[in-house]
C-alpha positions in Angstrom: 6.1 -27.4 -7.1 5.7 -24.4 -8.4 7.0 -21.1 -7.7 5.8 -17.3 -7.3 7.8 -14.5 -7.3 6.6 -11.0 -6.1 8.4 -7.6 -7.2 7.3 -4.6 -5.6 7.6 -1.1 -6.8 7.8 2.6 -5.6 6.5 4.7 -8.1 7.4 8.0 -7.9 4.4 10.5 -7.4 2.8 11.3 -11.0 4.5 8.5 -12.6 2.0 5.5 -12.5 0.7 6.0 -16.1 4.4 6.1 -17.4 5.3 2.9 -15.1 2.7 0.9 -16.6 3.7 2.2 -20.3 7.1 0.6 -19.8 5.6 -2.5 -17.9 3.5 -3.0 -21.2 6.5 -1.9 -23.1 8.8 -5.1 -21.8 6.4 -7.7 -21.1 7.5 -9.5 -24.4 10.9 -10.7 -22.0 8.5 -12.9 -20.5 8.0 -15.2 -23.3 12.2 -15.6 -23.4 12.1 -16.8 -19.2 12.3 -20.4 -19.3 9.8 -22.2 -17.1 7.5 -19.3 -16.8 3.9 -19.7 -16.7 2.9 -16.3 -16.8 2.3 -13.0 -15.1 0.3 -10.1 -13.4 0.5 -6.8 -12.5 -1.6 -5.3 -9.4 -1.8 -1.7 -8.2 -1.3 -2.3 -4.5 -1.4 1.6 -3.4 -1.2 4.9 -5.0 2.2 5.1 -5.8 3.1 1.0 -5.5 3.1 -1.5 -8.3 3.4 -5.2 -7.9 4.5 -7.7 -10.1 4.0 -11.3 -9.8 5.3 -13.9 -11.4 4.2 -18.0 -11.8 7.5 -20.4 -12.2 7.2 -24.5 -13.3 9.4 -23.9 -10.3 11.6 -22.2 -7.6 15.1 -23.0 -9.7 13.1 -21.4 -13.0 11.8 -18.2 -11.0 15.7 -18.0 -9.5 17.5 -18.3 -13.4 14.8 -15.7 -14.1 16.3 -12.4 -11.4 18.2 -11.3 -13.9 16.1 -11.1 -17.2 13.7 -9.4 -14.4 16.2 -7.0 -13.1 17.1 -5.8 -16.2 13.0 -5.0 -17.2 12.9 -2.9 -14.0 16.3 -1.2 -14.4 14.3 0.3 -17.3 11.9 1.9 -15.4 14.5 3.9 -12.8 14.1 6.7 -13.4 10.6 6.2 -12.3 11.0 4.6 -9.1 11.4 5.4 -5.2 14.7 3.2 -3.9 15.0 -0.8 -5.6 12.5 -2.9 -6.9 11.7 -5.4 -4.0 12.0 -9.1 -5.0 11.4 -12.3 -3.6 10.5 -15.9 -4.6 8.0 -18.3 -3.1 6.9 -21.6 -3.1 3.4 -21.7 -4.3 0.4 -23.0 -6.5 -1.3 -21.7 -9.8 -4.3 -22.5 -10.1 -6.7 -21.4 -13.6 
């Protein structure tokens, strides 16, 4: 089955445009994530972003927190508190 993950962000207020310039900036890491399908990125309130990822599976989107991490830890200085991740069991459909 496959897996989602979801990464919430706090952006700090006035900081959206930057926090999508370093989103675009390191979305090439998602092409060295083994067993990743692809992602998305969602405006989910005035100052939250959301990222969403689609895994072959759960043990892929796992192996892939740290690769992950290590996008977001460029964007701290931007954010409210830790990015917010989880994994999920799920479907992609196209």
């Amino acid at each position: 089955m496959a897996a989602i993950s979801r990464t919430i962000l706090s952006i700090k207020e006035g900081e959206m445009g930057e926090a999508y310039k370093l989103v675009d900036a390191q979305s090439h890491l998602a092409s060295e994530i083994e067993g990743m399908i692809g992602f998305l990125v969602a405006q989910t309130g005035d100052s939250e972003l959301t990222i969403m990822g689609v895994y072959e599976s759960t043990k892929a989107a796992e192996a892939a927190t740290p690769i992950v991490m290590q996008a977001m830890g460029t964007m701290g200085s931007l954010l409210e508190g830790q990015p917010d991740r989880g994994v999920y069991p799920g479907v992609w459909f196209s």
